[in-house]
PADO-602726 format. One record per residue (C-alpha): residue number from 1; x, y negated, z. Coordinates in steps of 0.5 Angstrom, whole numbers. Example, Ala and Ser with C-alpha at 12.3 -4.5 7.8 and 13.67 -1.06 7.14 Angstrom:
REM PADO-602726
REC num    px    py    pz
REC   1    25     9    16
REC   2    27     2    14
This chain:
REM PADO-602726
REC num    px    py    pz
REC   1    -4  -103    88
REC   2    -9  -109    89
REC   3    -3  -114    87
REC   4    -2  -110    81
REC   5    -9  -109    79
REC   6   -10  -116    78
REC   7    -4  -117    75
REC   8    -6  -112    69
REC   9   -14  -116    69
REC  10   -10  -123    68
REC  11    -6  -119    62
REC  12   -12  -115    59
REC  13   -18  -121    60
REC  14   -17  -123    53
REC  15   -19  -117    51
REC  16   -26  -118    54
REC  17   -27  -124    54
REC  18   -34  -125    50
REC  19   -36  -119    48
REC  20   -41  -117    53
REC  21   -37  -111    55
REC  22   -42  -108    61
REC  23   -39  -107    68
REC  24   -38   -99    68
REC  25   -34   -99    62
REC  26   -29  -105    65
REC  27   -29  -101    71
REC  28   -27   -94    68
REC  29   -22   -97    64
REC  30   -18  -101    71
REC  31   -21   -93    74
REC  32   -15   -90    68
REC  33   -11   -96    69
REC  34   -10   -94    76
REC  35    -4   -88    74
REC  36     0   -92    69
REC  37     1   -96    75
REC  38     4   -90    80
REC  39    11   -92    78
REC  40    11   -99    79
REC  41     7   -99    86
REC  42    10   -93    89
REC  43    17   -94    89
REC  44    16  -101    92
REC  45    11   -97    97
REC  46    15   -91    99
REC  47    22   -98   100
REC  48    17  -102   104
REC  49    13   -97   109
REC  50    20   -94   110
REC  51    24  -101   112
REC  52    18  -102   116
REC  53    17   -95   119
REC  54    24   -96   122
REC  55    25  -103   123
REC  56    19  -103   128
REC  57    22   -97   132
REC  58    28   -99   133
REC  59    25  -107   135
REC  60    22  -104   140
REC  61    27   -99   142
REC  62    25   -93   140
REC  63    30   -89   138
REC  64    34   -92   143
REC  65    30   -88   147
REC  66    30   -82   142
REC  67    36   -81   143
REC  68    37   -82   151
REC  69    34   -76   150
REC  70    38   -72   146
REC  71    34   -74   139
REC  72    39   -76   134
REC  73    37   -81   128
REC  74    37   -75   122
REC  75    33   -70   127
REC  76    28   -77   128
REC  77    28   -77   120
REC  78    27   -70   119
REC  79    19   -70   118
REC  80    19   -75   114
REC  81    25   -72   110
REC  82    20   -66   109
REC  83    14   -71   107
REC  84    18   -74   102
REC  85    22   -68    99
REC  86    14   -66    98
REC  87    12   -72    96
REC  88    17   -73    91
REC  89    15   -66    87
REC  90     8   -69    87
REC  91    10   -75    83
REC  92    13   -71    78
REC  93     7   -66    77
REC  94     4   -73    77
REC  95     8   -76    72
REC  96     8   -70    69
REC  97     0   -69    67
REC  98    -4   -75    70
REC  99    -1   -81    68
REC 100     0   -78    60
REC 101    -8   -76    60
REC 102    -9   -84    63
REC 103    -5   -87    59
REC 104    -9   -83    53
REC 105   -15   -86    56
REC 106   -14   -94    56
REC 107   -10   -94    50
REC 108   -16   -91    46
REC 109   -20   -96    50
REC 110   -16  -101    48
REC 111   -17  -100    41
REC 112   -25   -99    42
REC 113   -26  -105    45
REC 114   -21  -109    41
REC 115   -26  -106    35
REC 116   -33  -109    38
REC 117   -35  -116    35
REC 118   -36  -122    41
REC 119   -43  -122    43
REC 120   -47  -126    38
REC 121   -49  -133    40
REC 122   -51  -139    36
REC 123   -45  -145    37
REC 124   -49  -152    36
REC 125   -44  -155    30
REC 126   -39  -150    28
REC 127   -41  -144    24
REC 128   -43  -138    28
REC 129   -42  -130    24
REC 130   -48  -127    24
REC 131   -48  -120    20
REC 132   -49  -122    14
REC 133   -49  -130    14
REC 134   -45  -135    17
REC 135   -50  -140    21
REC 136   -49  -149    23
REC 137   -54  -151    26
REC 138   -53  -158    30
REC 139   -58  -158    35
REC 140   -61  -152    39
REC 141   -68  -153    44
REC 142   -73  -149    46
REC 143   -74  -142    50
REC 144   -67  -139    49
REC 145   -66  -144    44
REC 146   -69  -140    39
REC 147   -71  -147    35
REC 148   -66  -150    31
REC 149   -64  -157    27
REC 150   -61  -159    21
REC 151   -59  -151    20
REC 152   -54  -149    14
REC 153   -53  -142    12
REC 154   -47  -138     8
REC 155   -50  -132     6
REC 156   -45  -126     5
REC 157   -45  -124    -2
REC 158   -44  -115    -3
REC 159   -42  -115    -9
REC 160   -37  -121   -10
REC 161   -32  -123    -5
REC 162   -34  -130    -2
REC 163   -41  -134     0
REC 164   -44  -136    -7
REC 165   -51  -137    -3
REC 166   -52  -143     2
REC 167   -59  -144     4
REC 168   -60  -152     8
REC 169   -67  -152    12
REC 170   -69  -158    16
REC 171   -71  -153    22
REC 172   -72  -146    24
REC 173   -74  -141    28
REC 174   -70  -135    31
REC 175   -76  -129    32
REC 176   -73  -121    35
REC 177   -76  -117    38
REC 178   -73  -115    46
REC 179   -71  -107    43
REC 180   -71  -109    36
REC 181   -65  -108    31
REC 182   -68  -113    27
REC 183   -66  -121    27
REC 184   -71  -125    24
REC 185   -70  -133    22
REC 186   -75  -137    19
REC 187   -73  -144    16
REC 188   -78  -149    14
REC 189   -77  -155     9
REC 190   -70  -152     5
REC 191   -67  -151    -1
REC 192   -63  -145    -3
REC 193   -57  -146    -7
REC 194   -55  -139   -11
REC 195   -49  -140   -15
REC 196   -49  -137   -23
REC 197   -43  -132   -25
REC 198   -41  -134   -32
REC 199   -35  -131   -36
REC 200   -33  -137   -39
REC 201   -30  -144   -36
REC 202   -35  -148   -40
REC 203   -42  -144   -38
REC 204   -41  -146   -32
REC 205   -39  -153   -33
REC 206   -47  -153   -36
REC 207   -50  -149   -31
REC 208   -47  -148   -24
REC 209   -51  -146   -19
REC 210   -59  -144   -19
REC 211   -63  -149   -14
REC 212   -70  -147   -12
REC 213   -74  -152    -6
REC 214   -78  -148    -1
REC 215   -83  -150     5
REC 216   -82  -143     9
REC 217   -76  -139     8
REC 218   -76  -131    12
REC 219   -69  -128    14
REC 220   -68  -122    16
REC 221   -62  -119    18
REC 222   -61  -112    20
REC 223   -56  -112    26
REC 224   -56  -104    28
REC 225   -49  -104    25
REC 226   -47  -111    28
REC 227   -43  -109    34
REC 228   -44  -100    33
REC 229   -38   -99    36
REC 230   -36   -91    39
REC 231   -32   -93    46
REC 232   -31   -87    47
REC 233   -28   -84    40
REC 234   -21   -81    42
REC 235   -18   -80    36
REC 236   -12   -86    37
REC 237    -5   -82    39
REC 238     1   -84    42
REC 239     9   -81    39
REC 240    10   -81    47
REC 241     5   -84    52
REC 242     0   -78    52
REC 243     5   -73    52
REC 244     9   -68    59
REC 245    16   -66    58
REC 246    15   -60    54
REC 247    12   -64    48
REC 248    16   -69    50
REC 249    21   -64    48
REC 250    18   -62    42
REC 251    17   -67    39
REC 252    24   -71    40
REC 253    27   -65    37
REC 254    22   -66    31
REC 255    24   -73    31
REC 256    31   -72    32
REC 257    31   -67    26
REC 258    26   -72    21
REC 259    31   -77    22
REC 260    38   -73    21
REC 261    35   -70    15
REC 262    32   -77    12
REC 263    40   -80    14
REC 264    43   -74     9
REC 265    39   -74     4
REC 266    40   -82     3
REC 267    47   -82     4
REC 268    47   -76    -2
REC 269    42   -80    -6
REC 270    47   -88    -6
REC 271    52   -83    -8
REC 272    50   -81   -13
REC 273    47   -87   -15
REC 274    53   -90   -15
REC 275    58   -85   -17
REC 276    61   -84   -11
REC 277    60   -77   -10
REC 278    62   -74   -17
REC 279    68   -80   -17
REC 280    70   -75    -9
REC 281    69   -70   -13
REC 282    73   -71   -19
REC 283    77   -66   -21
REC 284    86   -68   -18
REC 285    89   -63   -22
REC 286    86   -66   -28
REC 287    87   -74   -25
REC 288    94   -72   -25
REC 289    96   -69   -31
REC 290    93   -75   -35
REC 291    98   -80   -36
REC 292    96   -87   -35
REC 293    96   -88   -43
REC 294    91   -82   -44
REC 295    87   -85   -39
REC 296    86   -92   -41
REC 297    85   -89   -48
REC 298    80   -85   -46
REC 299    76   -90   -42
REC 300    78   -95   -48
REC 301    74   -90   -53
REC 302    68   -90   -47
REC 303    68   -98   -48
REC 304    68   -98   -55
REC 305    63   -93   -55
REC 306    57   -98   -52
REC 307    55  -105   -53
REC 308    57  -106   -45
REC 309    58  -103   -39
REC 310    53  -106   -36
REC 311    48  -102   -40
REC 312    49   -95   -39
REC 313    45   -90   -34
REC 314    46   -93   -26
REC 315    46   -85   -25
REC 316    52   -84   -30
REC 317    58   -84   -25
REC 318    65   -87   -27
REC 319    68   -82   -26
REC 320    76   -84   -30
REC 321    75   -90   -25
REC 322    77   -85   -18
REC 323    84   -85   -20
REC 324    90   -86   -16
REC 325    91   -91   -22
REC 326    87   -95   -22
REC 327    90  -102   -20
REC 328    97  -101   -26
REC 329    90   -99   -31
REC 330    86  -105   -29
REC 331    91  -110   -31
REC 332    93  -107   -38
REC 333    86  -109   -40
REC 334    85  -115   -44
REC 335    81  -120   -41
REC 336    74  -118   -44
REC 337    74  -111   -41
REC 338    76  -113   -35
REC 339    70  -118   -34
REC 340    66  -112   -37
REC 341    68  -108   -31
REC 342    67  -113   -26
REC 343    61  -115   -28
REC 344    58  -107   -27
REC 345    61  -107   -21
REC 346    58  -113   -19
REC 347    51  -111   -21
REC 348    51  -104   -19
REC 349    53  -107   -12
REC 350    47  -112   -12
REC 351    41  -107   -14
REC 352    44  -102    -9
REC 353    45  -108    -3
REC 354    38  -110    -1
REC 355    36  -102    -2
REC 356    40  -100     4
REC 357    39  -106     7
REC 358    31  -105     8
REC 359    32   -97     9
REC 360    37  -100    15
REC 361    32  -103    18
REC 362    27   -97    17
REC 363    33   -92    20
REC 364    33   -97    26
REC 365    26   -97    27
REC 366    26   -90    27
REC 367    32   -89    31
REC 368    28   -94    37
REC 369    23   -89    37
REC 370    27   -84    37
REC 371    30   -86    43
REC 372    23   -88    47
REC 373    22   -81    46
REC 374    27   -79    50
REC 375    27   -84    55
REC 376    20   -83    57
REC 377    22   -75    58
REC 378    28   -77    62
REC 379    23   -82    67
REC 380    18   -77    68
REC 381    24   -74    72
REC 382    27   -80    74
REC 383    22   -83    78
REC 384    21   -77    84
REC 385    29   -78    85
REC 386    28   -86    85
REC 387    23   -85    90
REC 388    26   -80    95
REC 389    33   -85    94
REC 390    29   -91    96
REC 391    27   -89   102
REC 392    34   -87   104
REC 393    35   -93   102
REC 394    29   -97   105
REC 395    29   -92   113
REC 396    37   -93   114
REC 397    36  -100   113
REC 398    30  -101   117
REC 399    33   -98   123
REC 400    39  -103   122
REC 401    36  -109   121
REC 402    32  -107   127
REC 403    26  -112   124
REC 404    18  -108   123
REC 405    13  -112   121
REC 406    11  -116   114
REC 407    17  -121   115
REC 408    24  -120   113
REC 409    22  -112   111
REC 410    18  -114   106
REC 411    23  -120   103
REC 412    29  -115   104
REC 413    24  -110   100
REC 414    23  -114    94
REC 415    30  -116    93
REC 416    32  -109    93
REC 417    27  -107    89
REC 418    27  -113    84
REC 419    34  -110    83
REC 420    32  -104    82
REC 421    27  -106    77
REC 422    31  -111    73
REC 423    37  -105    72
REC 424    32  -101    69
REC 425    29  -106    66
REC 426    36  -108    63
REC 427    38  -102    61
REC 428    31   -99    58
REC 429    31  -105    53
REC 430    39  -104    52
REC 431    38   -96    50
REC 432    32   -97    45
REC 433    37  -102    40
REC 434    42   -96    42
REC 435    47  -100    46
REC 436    46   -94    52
REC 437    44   -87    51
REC 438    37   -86    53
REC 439    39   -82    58
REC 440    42   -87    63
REC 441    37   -92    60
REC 442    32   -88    65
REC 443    37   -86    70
REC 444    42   -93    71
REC 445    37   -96    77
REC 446    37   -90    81
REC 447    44   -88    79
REC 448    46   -94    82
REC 449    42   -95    89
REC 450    45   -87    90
REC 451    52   -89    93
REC 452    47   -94    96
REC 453    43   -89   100
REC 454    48   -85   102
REC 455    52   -91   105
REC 456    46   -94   108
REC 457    45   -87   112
REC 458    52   -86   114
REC 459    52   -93   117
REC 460    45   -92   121
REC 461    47   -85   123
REC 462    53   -87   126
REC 463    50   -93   130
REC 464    54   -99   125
REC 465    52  -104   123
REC 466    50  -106   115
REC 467    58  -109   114
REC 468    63  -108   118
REC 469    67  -115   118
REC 470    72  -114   124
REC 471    78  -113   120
REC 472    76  -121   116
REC 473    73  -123   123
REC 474    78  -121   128
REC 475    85  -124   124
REC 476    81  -130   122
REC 477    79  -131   130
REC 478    86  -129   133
REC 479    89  -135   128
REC 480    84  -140   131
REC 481    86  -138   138
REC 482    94  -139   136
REC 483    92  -145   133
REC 484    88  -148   140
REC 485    94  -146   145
REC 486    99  -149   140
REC 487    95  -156   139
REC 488    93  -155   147
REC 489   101  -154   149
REC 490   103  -160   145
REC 491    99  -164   148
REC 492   101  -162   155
REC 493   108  -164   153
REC 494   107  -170   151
């Protein structure tokens, strides 16, 4: 956990940085962090503990002993078996309420405190926001630096958009009270600059700006409402991250409902517009008993009737053009309609292409959502089964292996767990673009150490070791064996 816990410092430093963030509220956001991490660490925990566990005992005999006495290795495991069965329906009472309650807690953290301004500091030459200005100063001496050298300042205008007053002064003076809300400037030996708003191009030509010299100049800058940032506002909310399994249910339900009905009703919508939907719908009867002759007139008559095709109604479907006849039709036009018909195709598939392009990409971030939705319902099941799974795999191993300590049982347990995380890595990332159903998106890494576990048990309980090698070894050992008493033989006879 400690290990994670800097790692999340290192990704969430730049949120903190420079904003004077007291200690207890970065403490209560790592504190709230804490459960977010719960399935990161304890999967690589239970793995770890375990290889260990048993690596140990079987380095220094233990089960050896255990079972001179009559204890078998699936009776030595039985206490832990109980323990984890236990521990794996707290984890998902855990994931279930804990971790969805957290993560509410960080993310309205996260938005309070991306919200909250730097802490104000005068920077010498660059300009610094203060409230209401933007101060330059090129020097800063004195108590607290509060004197200041060759001071410029871009006043904040309220109802223009832009710095149209700019204030030069050769020295200033920064006076505040230690509890005041109130920041008071004092410049000395200036000029103030205050550009004129005109209506026309040539007043401003005549009079640009205002210009008035000044010995003392006082600023006073309110900053009450500087930094008046509430971190403890919860109303951010998340479709998936703050919810247990039965909202989860809910609201995948909601979704998957919105979504279908959105799909249909946009497919009925580029129908219509495209006069699919009424072609589909067109009458065959009638279609066949017109002959190709009474269909080309009618749509010659419908030609004649307007300038160009191209403008009619787009919502006017085509209806005489879904015929069984279309091609024979075509070519009978002259040359002039058929450039007519091609061009009203042309356009109506030009305006509708971009259409159903951009709602294509609204649909697949809606589909993305959708299957997040799901996939963080199934993961708060997934998670138990992944832990009691990892310590099949992990005791058995250990017992095998017959190595306790931080040695080869922690590389041995980050490899496991490594592919254990980039499996599910991999097949999350693959179920959200909708290559993989989100139900194997959550489950695939557990799915795929499952033979593994029942594997490495049967192996340990039944005193083998991790591969048995003995039908490659054995043939390859007997050939070499021929092969020396041949070339010995040889060499005797000569």
């Amino acid at each position: 956990m400690f290990i994670f816990i800097l790692q999340s410092v290192w990704r969430f430093i730049d949120e903190f940085a420079g904003k004077d963030i007291d200690l207890e509220i970065i403490s209560k956001f790592l504190l709230f962090l804490l459960p977010n991490l719960i399935p990161m660490v304890l999967p690589l925990t239970i793995l770890l503990s375990s290889i260990m566990t048993f690596g140990s005992f079987a380095e220094q005999y233990e089960f050896a002993a255990m079972k001179s006495a009559g204890i078998s290795l699936q009776r030595a495991m039985k206490s832990l078996i109980i323990f984890i069965l236990i521990l794996g329906a707290v984890t998902f009472y855990f994931a279930n309420t804990v971790i969805p309650y957290a993560e509410g807690k960080v993310l309205n953290m996260r938005k309070n405190i991306a919200q909250v301004k730097p802490a104000m500091a005068i920077v010498e030459g660059a300009f610094n926001d203060l409230g209401s200005i933007n101060i330059k100063v090129s020097k800063k001496s004195g108590p607290n630096g509060r004197d200041l050298e060759d001071v410029i300042i871009h006043k904040k205008s309220e109802n223009r958009v832009g710095n149209y007053t700019v204030i030069k002064a050769d020295r200033g003076v920064i006076e505040s009270g230690e509890n005041s809300n109130v920041l008071s400037l004092t410049l000395f030996d200036g000029n103030y600059y205050d550009e004129v708003p005109t209506k026309t191009y040539q007043e401003k030509l005549k009079a640009p700006f205002v210009k008035s010299a000044f010995q003392k100049y006082v600023l006073n800058m309110d900053l009450s409402s500087f930094n008046n940032v509430d971190l403890e506002d919860e109303s951010l909310k998340h479709p998936y991250k703050m919810l247990n399994t039965s909202e989860l249910r809910i609201q995948l339900d909601s979704f998957s409902n919105n979504y279908n009905k959105g799909v249909d009703s946009y497919d009925r919508l580029i129908k219509q517009r495209s006069g699919l939907q009424r072609s589909l719908n067109l009458n065959k009867s009638k279609v066949q008993k017109d002959s190709p002759r009474q269909l080309k007139k009618s749509i010659t008559q419908r030609l004649s009737e307007e300038d160009t095709i191209s403008k009619t109604d787009e919502n006017e479907p085509y209806d005489l053009y879904a015929t069984q006849s279309i091609d024979s039709l075509f070519w009978e036009y002259p040359f002039r309609q058929r450039t007519q018909l091609f061009n009203v195709a042309t356009n109506s598939v030009n305006s509708i292409m971009p259409q159903i392009s951009s709602k294509k990409n609204q649909f697949k971030q809606k589909r993305i959502l959708l299957n997040k939705i799901e996939m963080s319902m199934h993961s708060k099941y997934a998670l138990p089964f992944a832990c009691i799974i990892l310590f099949f795999v992990g005791a058995p191993l250990g017992a095998i292996i017959r190595k306790g300590g931080l040695g080869l049982p922690m590389v041995i347990a980050i490899l496991i767990f490594l592919t254990y995380h980039f499996i599910g890595l991999f097949a999350s990332n693959t179920a959200e673009g909708g290559g993989l159903s989100p139900f194997l998106g959550s489950w695939l890494s557990t799915i795929i150490l499952f033979p593994l576990s029942i594997y490495l048990t049967y192996r340990a309980t039944t005193d083998q070791g991790f591969v048995n090698l003995d039908f490659i070894a054995v043939p390859i050992d007997k050939l070499i064996k021929n092969i020396k008493a041949n070339v010995f033989n040889i060499r005797n006879k000569k």
